[in-house]
N, C-alpha and C positions, 0 to 999 in steps of 0.2 A: 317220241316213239310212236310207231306206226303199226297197228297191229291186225293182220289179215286170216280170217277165217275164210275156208276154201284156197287157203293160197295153193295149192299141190292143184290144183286144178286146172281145166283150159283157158280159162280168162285171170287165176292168181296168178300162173306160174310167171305169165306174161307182165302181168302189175305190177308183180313183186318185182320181176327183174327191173321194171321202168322208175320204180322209187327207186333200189339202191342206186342205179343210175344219176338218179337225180339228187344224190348222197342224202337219202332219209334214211335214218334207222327202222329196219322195219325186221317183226318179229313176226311170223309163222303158226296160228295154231294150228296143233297136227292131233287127229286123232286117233287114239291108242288100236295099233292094228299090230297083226301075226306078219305082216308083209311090211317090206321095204318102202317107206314114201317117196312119191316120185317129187325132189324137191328139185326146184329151176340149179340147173347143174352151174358151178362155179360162183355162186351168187352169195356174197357173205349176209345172213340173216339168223336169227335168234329163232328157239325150236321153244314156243311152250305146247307139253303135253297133256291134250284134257277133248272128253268129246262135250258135244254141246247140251247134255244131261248133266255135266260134271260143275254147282253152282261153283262148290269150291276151287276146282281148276280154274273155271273160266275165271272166277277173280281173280286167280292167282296171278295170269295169264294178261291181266289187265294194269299191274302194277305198272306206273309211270309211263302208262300211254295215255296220249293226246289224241287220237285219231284211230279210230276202228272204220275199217271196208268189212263188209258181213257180207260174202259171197257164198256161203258154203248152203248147200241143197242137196235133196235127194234126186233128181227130176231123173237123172244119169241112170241110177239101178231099179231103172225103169220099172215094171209091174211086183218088183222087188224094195220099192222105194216107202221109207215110213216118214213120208210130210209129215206126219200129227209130232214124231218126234224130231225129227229135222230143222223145217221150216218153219214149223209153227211154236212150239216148245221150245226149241234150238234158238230160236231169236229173243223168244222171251226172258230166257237165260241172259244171252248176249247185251240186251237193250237193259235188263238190270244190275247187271255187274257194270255197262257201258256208265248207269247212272251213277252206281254208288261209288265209281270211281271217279265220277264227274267229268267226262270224258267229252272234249271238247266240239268233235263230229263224229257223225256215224253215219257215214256213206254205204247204200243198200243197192244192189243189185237186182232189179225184178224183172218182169216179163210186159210186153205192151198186153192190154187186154185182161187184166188184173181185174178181180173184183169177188171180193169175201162170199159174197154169194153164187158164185159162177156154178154152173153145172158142170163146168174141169175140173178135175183134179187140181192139175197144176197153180192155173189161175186163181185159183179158190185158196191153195195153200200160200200162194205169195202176196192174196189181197190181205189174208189174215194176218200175215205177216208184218203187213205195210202195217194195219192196224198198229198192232203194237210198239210201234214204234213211233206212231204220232202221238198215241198217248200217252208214250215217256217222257215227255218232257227234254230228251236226250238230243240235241240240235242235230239234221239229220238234213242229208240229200238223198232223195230217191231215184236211182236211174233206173226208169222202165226201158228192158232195150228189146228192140227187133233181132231175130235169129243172127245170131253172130258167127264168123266164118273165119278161117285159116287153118295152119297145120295143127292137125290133129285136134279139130273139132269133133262133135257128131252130129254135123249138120252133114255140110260137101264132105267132108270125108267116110262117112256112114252112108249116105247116098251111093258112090261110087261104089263102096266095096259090095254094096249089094246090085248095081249095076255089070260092076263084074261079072257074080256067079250068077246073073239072071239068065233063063234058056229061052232068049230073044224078046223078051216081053217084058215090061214094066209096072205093076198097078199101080195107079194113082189114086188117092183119094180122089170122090165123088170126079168131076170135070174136072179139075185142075184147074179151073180158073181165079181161085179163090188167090186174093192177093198177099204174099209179104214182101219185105222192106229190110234185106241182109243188110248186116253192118259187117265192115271189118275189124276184125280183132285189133290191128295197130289203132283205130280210130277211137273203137270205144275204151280202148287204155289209158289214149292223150286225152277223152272227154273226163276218166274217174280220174286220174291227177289233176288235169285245171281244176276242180271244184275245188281243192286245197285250200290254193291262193284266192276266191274268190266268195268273199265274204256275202257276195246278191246269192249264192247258193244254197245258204244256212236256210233249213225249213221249205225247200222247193221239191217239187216231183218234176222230173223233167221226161221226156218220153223220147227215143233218139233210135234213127234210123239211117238207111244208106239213102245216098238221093234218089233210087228208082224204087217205084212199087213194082213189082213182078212178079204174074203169074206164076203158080206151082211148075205148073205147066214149061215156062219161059227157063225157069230154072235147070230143070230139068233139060230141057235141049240144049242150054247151055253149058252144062256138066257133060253130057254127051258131046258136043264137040270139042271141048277139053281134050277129052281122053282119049277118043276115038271109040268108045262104048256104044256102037246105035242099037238101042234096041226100039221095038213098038211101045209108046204109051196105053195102056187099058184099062179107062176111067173102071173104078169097082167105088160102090158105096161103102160109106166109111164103115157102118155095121157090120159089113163081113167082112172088110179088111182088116178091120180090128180084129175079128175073131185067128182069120189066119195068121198076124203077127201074134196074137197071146197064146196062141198052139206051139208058134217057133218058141219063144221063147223057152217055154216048157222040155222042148229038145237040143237047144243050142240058144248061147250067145247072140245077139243082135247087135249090130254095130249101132241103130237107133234105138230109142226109147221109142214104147207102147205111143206114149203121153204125146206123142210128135203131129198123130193125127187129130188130137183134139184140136192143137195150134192150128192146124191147117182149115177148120171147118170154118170160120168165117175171115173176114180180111181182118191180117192183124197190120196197119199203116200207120205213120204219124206223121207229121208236117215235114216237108222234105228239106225242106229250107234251114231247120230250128236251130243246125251246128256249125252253118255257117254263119245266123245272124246273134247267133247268142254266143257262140266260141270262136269265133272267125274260122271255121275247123271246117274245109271243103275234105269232104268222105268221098272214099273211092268206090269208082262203079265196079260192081261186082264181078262184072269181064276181066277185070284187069288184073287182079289180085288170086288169079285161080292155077298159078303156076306150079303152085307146091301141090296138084293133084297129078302134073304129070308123073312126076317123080314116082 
């Protein structure tokens, strides 16, 4: 049994369809909500219900599984988001019920650029994260990944929609130059299942991107001929553009998270080569893959 927290999500919904596929038993934690969860439509899977504060769910939760994926995060409800109980607490839970259930892998989802000390938010709450999970003793792979992409992310898709309502102009954090490394969704799926079957996995951190590093900037113009969106790029420093995303927010929804321009302040890259020589796994360039934004 296969047991995925964050499965209702952008990167579970997708997993979870790729195990049952791969006929695994895989079971769902879903957190107790007033609202309907969005579970992968058609996909036969097991529902335990418990949030990641809940010791006794999440044991419950762990009964006769082999295999825990620990995806779930706050990073999403952006300047609304409680890491301390999320990411950081929510794993601690998970990694100790992982143990006492003796649970054979515990495959972790992080961000490249991770580090318990980081002055991010973000990165600070998934390096804390990564912590305790090394110090469980709980046999574990760590995928740190580069910004991940397809239908209904909030990367390119959150980009767009605020390219849309944009009235000809674009801000950019600081110059744009600063580099990432998109991966596609179909890629970094086929990366968290091989680790399965592959025993060299057991206790690795591995760090997994698309093969180009590209500019903010690059990205950008290439979202805009996507869609046919052109507007002007207008480098703004991060400090005030921070300010003016955490005022939206205040008044309306954002299709991005706050926390997206901390990502962007320095180059977040890793070896371009690593999922072809380590998974035979050739990643798609990110031109290619951006069809589902015409729609």
């Amino acid at each position: 049994m296969i047991l995925v927290t964050g499965g209702t999500g952008f990167i579970g919904q997708a997993l979870v369809r790729q195990l049952v596929a791969m006929g695994r038993q895989t079971r769902i934690l879903l957190r107790p909500s007033q609202t309907s969860p969005t579970l992968p439509k058609g996909v036969p899977v097991e529902v335990a219900v418990a949030s990641l504060q809940d010791e006794r769910g999440i044991r419950a939760a762990m009964k006769g599984v082999q295999i825990v994926y620990h995806l779930a995060g706050a990073e999403r409800a952006s300047s609304r988001a409680d890491f301390n109980a999320v990411d950081i607490h929510g794993t601690q839970t998970v990694v100790q019920a992982a143990k006492d259930a003796s649970v054979q892998h515990l495959i972790f989802t992080s961000h490249l650029g991770v580090d318990k000390v980081s002055a991010y938010t973000v990165l600070r709450a998934k390096g804390l994260a990564e912590a305790e999970i090394l110090r469980s003793g709980v046999p574990f792979t760590i995928i740190r990944s580069a910004p991940v992409y397809g239908p209904g992310d909030q990367f390119t898709t959150g980009l767009v929609q605020i390219l849309r309502h944009s009235p000809g102009i674009f801000l950019i954090p600081g110059d744009g130059n600063n580099h990432i490394q998109p991966i596609w969704l179909g890629d970094l799926v086929t990366c968290l299942t091989m680790v399965l079957a592959d025993h060299d996995s057991i206790n690795q951190t591995y760090e997994v991107g698309g093969p180009e590093a590209l500019s903010f900037r690059h990205v950008m113009q290439t979202l805009m001929e996507v869609t046919g969106y052109r507007r002007f790029l207008v480098p703004m420093s991060y400090t005030n553009l921070k300010r003016i995303v955490m005022w939206l927010e205040q008044v309306g929804k954002l299709p991005l998270s706050v926390y997206w321009l901390e990502y962007l302040m320095v180059d977040r890259i890793c070896q371009a080569d690593f999922l072809p020589r380590r998974f035979n796994l050739m990643p798609a360039r990110f031109h290619q893959k951006l069809d589902y934004l015409k729609r």
